[in-house]
TORMARSE-731196 format. One line per 10 residues: number of its first residue (from 1); their letters; for each residue x, y, z of N, C-alpha, C, O. Coordinates in steps of 0.1 Angstrom, whole numbers. Layout:
<rs>
NUM	A	X:Y:Z:X:Y:Z:X:Y:Z:X:Y:Z  ...
</rs>
This chain:
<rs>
1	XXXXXXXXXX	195:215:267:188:205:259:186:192:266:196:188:273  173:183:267:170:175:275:176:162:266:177:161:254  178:155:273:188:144:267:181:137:258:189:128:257  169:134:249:165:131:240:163:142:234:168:138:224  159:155:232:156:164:223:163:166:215:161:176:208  173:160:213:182:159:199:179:150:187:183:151:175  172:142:191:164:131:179:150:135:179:144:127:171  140:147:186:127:146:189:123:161:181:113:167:184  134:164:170:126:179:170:117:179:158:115:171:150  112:191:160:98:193:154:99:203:142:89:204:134
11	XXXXXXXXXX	112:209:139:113:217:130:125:211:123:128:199:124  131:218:115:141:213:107:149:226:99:142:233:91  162:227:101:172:232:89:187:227:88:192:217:92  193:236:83:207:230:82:208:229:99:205:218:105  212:241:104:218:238:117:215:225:125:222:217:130  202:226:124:193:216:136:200:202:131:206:195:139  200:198:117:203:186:109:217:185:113:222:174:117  226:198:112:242:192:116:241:188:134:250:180:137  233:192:142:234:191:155:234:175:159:240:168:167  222:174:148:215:159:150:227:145:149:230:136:156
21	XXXXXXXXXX	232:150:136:241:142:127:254:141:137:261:131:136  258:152:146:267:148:152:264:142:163:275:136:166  253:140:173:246:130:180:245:121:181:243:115:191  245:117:165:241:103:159:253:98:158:253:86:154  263:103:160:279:100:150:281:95:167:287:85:168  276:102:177:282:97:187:279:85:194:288:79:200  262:82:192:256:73:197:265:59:193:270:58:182  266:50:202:271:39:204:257:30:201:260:19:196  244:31:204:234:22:196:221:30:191:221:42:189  212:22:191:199:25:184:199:34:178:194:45:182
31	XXXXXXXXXX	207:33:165:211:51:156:199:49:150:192:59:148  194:34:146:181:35:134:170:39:142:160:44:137  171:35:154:154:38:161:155:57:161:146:64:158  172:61:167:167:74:160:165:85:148:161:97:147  166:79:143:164:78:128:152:78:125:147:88:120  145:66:128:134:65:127:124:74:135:113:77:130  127:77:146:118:87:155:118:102:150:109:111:152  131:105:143:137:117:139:124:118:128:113:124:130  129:111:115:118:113:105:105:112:104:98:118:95  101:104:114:85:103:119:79:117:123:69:123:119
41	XXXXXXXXXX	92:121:132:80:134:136:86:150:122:84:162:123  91:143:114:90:156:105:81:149:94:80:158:86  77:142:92:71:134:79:59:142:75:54:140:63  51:153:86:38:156:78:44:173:74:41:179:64  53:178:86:56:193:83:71:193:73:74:200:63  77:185:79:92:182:66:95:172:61:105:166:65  87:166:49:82:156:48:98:151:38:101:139:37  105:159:32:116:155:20:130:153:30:141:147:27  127:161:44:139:155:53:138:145:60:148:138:64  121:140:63:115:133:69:121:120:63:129:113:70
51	XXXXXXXXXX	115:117:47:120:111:39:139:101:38:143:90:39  145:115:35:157:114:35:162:105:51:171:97:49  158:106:60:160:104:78:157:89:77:165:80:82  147:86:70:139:74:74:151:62:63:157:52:68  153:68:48:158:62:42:172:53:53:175:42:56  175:65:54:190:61:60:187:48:75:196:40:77  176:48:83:173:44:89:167:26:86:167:16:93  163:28:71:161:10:63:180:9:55:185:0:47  185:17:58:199:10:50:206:5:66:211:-6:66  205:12:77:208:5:84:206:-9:90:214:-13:98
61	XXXXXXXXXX	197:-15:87:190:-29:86:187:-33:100:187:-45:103  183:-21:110:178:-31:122:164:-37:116:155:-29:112  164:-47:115:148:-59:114:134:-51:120:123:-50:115  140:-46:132:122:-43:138:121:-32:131:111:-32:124  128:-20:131:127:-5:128:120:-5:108:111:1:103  130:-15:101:125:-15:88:109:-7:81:108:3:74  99:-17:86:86:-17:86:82:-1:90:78:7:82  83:3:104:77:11:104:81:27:97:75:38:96  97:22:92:99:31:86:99:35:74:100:46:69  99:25:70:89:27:55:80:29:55:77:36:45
71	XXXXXXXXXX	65:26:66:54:30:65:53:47:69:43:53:65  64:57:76:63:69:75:70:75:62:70:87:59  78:65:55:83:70:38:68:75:31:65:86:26  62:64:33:49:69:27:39:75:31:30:76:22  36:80:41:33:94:48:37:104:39:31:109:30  47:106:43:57:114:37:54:117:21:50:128:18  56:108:14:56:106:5:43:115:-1:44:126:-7  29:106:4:16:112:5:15:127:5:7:133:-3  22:133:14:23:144:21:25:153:7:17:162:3  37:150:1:41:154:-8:39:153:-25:45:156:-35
81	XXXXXXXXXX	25:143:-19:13:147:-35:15:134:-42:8:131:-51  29:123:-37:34:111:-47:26:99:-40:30:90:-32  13:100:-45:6:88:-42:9:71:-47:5:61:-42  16:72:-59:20:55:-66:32:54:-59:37:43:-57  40:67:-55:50:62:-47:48:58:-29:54:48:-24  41:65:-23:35:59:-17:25:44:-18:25:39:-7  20:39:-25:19:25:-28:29:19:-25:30:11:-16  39:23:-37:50:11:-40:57:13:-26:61:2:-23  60:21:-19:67:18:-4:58:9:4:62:0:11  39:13:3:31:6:10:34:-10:11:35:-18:21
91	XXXXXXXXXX	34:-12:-8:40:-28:-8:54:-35:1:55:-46:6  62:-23:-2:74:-28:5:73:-27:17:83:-29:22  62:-23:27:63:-29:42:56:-39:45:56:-48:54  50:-37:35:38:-56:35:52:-68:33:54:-78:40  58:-64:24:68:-76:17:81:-77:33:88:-87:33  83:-68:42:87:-68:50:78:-76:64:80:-84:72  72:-69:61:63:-77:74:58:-92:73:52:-97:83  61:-99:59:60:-111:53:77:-117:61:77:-127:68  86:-112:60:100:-116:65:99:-112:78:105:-119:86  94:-104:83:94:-100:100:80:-98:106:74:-88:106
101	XXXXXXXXXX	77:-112:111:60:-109:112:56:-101:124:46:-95:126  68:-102:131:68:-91:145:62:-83:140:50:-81:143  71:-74:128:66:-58:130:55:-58:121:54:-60:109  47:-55:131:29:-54:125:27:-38:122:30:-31:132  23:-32:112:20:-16:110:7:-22:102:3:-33:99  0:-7:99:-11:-6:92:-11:-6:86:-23:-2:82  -2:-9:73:-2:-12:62:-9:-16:49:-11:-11:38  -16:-33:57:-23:-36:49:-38:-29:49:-46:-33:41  -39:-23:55:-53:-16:58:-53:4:45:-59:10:36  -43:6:53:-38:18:47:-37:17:29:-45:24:22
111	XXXXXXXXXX	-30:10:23:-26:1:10:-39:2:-2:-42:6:-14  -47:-5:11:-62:-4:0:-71:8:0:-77:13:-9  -70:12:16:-75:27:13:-71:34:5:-80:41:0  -60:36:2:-55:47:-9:-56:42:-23:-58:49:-33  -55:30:-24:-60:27:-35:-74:28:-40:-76:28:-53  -83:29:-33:-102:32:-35:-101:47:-41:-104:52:-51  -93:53:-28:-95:70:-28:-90:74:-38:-95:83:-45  -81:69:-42:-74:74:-54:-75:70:-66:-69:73:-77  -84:61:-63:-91:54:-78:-73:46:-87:-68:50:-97  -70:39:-81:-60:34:-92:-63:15:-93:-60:4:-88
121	XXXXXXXXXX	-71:21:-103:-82:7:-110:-73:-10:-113:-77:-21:-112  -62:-3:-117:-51:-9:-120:-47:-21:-104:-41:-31:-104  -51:-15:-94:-46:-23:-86:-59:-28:-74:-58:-33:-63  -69:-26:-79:-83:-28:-73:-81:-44:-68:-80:-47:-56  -80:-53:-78:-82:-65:-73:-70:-68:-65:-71:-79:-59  -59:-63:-62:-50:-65:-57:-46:-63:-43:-39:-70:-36  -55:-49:-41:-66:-42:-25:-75:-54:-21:-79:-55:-9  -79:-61:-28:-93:-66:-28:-85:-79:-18:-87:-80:-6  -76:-88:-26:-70:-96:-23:-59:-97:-8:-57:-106:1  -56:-88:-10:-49:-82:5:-58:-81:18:-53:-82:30
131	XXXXXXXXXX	-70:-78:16:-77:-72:24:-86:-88:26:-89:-91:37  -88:-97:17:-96:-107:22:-83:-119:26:-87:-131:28  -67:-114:28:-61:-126:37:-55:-120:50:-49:-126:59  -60:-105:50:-56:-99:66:-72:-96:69:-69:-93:80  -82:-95:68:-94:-91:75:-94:-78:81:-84:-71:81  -106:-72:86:-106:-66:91:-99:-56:102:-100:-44:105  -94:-64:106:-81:-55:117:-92:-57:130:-104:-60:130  -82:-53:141:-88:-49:153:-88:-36:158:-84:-38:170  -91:-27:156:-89:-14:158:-98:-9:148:-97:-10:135  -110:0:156:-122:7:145:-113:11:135:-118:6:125
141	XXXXXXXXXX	-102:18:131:-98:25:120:-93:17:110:-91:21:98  -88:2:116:-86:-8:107:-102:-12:100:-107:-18:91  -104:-9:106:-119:-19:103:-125:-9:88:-129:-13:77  -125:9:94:-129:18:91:-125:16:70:-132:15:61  -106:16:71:-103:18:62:-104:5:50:-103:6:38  -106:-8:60:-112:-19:50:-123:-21:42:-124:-25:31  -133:-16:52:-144:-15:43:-147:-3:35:-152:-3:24  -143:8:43:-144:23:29:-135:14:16:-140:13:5  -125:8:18:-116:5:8:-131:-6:-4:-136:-1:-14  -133:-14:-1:-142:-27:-4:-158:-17:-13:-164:-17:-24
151	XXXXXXXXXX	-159:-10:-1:-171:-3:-5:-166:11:-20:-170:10:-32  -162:16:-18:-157:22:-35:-151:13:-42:-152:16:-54  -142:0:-41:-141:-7:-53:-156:-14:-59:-160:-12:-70  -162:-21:-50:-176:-26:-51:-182:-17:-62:-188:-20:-72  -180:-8:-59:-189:6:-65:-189:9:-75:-198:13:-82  -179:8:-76:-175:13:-92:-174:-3:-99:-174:-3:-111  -173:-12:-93:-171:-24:-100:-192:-26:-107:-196:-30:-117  -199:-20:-97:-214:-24:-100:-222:-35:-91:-232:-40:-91  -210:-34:-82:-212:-46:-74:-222:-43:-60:-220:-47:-48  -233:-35:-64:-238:-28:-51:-242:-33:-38:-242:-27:-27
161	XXXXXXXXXX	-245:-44:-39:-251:-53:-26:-241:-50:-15:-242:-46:-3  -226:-59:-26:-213:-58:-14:-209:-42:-8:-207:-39:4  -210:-34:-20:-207:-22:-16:-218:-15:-5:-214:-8:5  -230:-17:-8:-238:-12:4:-232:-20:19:-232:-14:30  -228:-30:17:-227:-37:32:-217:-27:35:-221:-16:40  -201:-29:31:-190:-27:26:-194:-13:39:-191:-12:50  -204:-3:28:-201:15:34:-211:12:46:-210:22:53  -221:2:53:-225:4:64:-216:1:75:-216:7:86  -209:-7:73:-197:-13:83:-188:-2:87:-184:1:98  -183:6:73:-171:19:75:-177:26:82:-168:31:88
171	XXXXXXXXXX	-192:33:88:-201:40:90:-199:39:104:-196:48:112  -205:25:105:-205:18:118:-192:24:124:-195:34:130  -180:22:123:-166:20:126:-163:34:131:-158:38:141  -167:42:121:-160:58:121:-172:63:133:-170:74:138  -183:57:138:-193:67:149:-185:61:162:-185:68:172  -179:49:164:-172:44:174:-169:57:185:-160:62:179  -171:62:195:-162:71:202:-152:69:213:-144:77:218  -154:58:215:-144:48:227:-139:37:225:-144:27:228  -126:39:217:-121:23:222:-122:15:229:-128:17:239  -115:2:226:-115:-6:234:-104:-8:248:-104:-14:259
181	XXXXXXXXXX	-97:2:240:-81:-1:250:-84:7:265:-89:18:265  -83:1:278:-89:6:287:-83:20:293:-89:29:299  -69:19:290:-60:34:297:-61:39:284:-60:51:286  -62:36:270:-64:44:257:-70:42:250:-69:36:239  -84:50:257:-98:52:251:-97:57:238:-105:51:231  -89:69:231:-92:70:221:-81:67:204:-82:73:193  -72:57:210:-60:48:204:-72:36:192:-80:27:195  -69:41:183:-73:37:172:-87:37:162:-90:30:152  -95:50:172:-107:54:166:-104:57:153:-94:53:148  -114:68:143:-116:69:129:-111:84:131:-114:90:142
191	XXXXXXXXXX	-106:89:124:-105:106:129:-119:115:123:-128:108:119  -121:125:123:-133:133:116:-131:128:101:-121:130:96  -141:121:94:-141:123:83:-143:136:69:-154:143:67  -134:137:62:-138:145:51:-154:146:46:-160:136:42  -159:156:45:-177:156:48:-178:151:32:-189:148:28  -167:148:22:-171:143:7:-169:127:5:-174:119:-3  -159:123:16:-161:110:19:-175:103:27:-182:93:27  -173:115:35:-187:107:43:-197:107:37:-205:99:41  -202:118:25:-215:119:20:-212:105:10:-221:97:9  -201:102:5:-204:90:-8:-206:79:2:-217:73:-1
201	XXXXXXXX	-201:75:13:-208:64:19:-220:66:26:-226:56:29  -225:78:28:-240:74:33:-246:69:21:-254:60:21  -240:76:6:-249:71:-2:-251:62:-8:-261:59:-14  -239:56:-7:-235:39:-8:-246:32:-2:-254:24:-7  -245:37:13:-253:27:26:-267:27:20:-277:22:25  -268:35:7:-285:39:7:-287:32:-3:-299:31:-6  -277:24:-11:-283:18:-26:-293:6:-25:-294:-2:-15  -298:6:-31:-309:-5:-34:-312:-15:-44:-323:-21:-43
</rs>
């Protein structure tokens, strides 16, 4: 076993977990970063171990690791169908990244998207507000998930003008095919869109 593949695996059961756990017991530092790397990479295939890995990883309290590990709680979370619980973790890496401005994640971009997609009306103006004191992002997928976000609240608010801008911009963002990053051309593009997302914003882009 190569001297990180004990925090890097890809599967998960009892055994693999007692292997890990005694690794960790030995490690003399960065238990939270493994921790954090551990549950990251089970968060979409083992999303309730994933979960469990990460928790343990915010009780440890390293400052930098917090943020992004709460932002794969709610991956995870997602994964596993609990969308308001994914919110309420979303909030809590925002409220972290307010105390540690270092750690920058996608948070606030992510936050409102799921709030559009998922229609939770209840927190519309609160996406709305988040999104107009962080902007746009720098990275087409930041950009991508601000305005899809803007453009279905718009939408359903009646508010069409904003929302037509709103879904031309998301549009714009997601045909991007090259980054800007010069050794990582394709680090923070839009990925394939869902063909039921993309049809409601062309037809957004179309209102009049």
């Amino acid at each position: 076993m190569a001297s990180e593949d004990w925090y890097q695996n890809t599967t998960w059961n009892d055994e693999i977990e007692e292997a890990f756990n005694k690794k960790l017991q030995r490690s003399r530092s960065q238990r939270a970063q493994y921790l954090r790397i551990q549950g990251s990479l089970l968060k979409d295939t083992h999303p309730q171990a994933g979960i469990r890995l990460l928790a343990r990883c915010v009780e440890a309290g390293e400052d930098f690791e917090i943020a992004h590990a709460l932002l794969d709680t709610a991956h995870a979370q997602l994964v596993q169908g609990d969308v308001d619980a994914a919110l309420d973790t979303l909030e809590a890496v925002i409220e972290q990244e307010k105390r540690q401005p270092r750690s920058r994640t996608t948070a606030a971009y992510d936050y409102p998207f799921l709030i559009a997609i998922y229609c939770r009306k209840e927190r519309y103006q609160s996406a709305l507000d988040l999104l107009e004191r962080h902007g746009d992002g720098f990275f087409e997928s930041m950009i991508f998930e601000a305005e899809t976000a803007k453009a279905l609240i718009f939408e359903e608010r009646g508010e069409d003008a904003l929302a037509q801008q709103a879904s031309r911009k998301a549009l714009e963002a997601a045909s991007v095919e090259v980054g800007w990053l010069p050794d990582h051309p394709k680090v923070g593009l839009v990925p394939t869109l869902p063909s039921q997302l993309h049809g409601r914003l062309q037809r957004i882009a179309r209102l009049e």
